[in-house]
N, C-alpha and C positions, 0 to 999 in steps of 0.2 A: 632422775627417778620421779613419778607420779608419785603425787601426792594419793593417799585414802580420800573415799568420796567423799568422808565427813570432815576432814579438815577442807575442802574443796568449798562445802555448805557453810562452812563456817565463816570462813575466809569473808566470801562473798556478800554474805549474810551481813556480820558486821561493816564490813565495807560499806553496805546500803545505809546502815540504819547509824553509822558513829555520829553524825550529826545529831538527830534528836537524842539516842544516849546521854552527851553530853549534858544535853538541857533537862532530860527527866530523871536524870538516878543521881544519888544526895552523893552528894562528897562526906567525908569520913565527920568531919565535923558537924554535921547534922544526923550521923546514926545515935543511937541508944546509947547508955552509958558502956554496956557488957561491949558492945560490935567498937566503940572506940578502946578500952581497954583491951582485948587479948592485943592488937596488931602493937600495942604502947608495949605490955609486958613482953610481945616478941623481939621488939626493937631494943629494950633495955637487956635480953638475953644474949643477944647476937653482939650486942656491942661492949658485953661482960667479956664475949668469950673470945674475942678479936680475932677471928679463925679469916676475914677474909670479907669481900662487899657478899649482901643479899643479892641476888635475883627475884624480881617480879613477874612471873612467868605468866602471859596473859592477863596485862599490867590495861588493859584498854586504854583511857585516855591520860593515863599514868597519876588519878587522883590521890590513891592508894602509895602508890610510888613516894609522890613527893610528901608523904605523911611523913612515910617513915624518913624521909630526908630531913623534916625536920624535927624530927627523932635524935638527929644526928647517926644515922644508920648512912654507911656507904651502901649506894643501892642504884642500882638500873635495872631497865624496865624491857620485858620482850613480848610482843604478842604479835598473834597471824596473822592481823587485819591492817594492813598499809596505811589505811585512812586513819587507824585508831594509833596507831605508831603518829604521822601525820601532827593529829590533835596534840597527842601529848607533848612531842616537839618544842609546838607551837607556844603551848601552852607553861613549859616550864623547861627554857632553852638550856639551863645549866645543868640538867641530869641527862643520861644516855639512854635512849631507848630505839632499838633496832625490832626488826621484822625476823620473826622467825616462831618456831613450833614446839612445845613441850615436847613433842615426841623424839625429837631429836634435839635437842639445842645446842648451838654451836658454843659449847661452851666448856673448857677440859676437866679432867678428873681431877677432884676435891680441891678446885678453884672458891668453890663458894663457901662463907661463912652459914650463909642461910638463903632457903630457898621460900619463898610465899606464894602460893597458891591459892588467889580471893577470887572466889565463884567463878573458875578459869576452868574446871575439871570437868563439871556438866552437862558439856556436848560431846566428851569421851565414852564412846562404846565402854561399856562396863568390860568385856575382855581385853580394851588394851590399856585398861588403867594400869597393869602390873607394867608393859611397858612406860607409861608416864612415873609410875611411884620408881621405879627401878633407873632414871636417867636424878630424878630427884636423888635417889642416895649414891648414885656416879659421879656427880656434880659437887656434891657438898664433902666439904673435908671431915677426917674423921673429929668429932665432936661436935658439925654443925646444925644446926637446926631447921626446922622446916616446922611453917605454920600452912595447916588446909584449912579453907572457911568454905561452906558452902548449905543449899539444903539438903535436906534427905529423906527417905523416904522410902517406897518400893517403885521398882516398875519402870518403865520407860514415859515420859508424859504423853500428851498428845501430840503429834507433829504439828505447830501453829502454820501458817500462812504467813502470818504477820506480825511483827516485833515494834520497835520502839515507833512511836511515830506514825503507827500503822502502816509501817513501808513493808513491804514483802521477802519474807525471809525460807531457808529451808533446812536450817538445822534440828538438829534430833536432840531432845534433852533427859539424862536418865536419873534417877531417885535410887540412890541404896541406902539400908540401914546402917544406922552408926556401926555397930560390931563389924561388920563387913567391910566398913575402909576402914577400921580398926586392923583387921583380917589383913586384908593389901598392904596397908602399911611395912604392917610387921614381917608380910612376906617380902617386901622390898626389902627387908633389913633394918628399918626406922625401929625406934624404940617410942613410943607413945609415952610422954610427960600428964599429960590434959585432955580433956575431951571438956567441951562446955556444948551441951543440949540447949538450944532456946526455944519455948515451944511459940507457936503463931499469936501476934497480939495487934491490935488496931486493924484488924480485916485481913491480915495477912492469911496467907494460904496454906503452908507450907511450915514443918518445923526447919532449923537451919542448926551446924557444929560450927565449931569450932574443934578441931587437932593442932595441937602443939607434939611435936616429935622429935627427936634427935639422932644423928650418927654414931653409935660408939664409937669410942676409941680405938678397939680391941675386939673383930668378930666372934661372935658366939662361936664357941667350938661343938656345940650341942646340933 
């Protein structure tokens, strides 16, 4: 089966650019006080509820990943770009991280205690986010959790030329309002715990969420 053109950009996109990646974007321990705490209060949820390992679902160079590993969260790491699967590897040989797509993941039903979702969502066409939120509550057992981090906004951004490193890239990146993945979530079946809004600070561009969500136990009969 063909992949969608945008997982195709994607793919490729990162491929090019996980080298500089690596070198330009802060590992967890140099973000802000807020961006290091939700992924800590997610990892102490998850591991309250012992439902089963997290998934990192476009885990990049898996900096994220081995956080919560030393979290003590059971966790591994999946994303669509070989070289960024590659890095992490490399990088932190005693955690798992495999090549594969949010859109599918090979991964069975309510295997997972919790699924994380850090700034991985973004090159998803806003219509198949219902397919990506919906393989998230396929994935996680009833009770499990799922944290999404990312910005947001309106709109679709500008198509860039060029990403990390100024190497050449050709994915698409889109902005919704908080309500609206609020919206998706819940139509996936999630329940929203948390929202944390952070508005742009030191030159930043863009505001960014945090959702904290969970699987009931027991589907709404409504």
């Amino acid at each position: 089966m063909t992949d969608p053109s945008y997982l195709t950009a994607v793919r490729e996109s990162y491929d090019t650019v996980a080298d500089d990646y690596v070198q330009l974007v802060k590992t967890p321990a140099e973000l802000d006080p807020l961006s290091r705490a939700m992924p800590a209060a997610f990892a102490e949820t998850v591991r309250s509820a012992g439902l089963g390992p997290v998934a990192d679902l476009g885990c990049g160079p898996g900096r994220v990943t081995a956080y919560l590993a030393e979290l003590g969260v059971p966790v591994f790491g999946v994303d669509l770009s070989p070289r960024m699967v590659e890095l992490a590897r490399r990088a932190y040989p005693e955690l798992t991280f495999t090549v594969g797509s949010m859109t599918a993941p090979e991964i069975g039903d309510g295997e997972l205690g919790g699924v994380l979702a850090y700034y991985s969502t973004h090159h998803t066409p806003p219509e198949q986010l219902p397919v990506v939120f919906g393989e998230f509550h396929r994935t996680l057992a009833p009770g499990g959790h799922l944290m999404l981090a990312g910005h947001v906004g309106e709109g679709q951004l500008v198509r860039p030329t060029q990403g990390y490193g100024g190497r050449p890239v050709s994915y698409e990146s889109h902005l919704l309002p908080p309500d609206r993945i609020t919206e998706l979530l819940e139509g996936a079946g999630l329940t929203i715990t948390a929202r944390l809004i952070q508005e742009p600070v030191a030159g930043a561009k863009r505001r960014y969420a945090t959702f904290l969500a969970w699987k009931p136990e027991h589907p709404s009969s409504s």
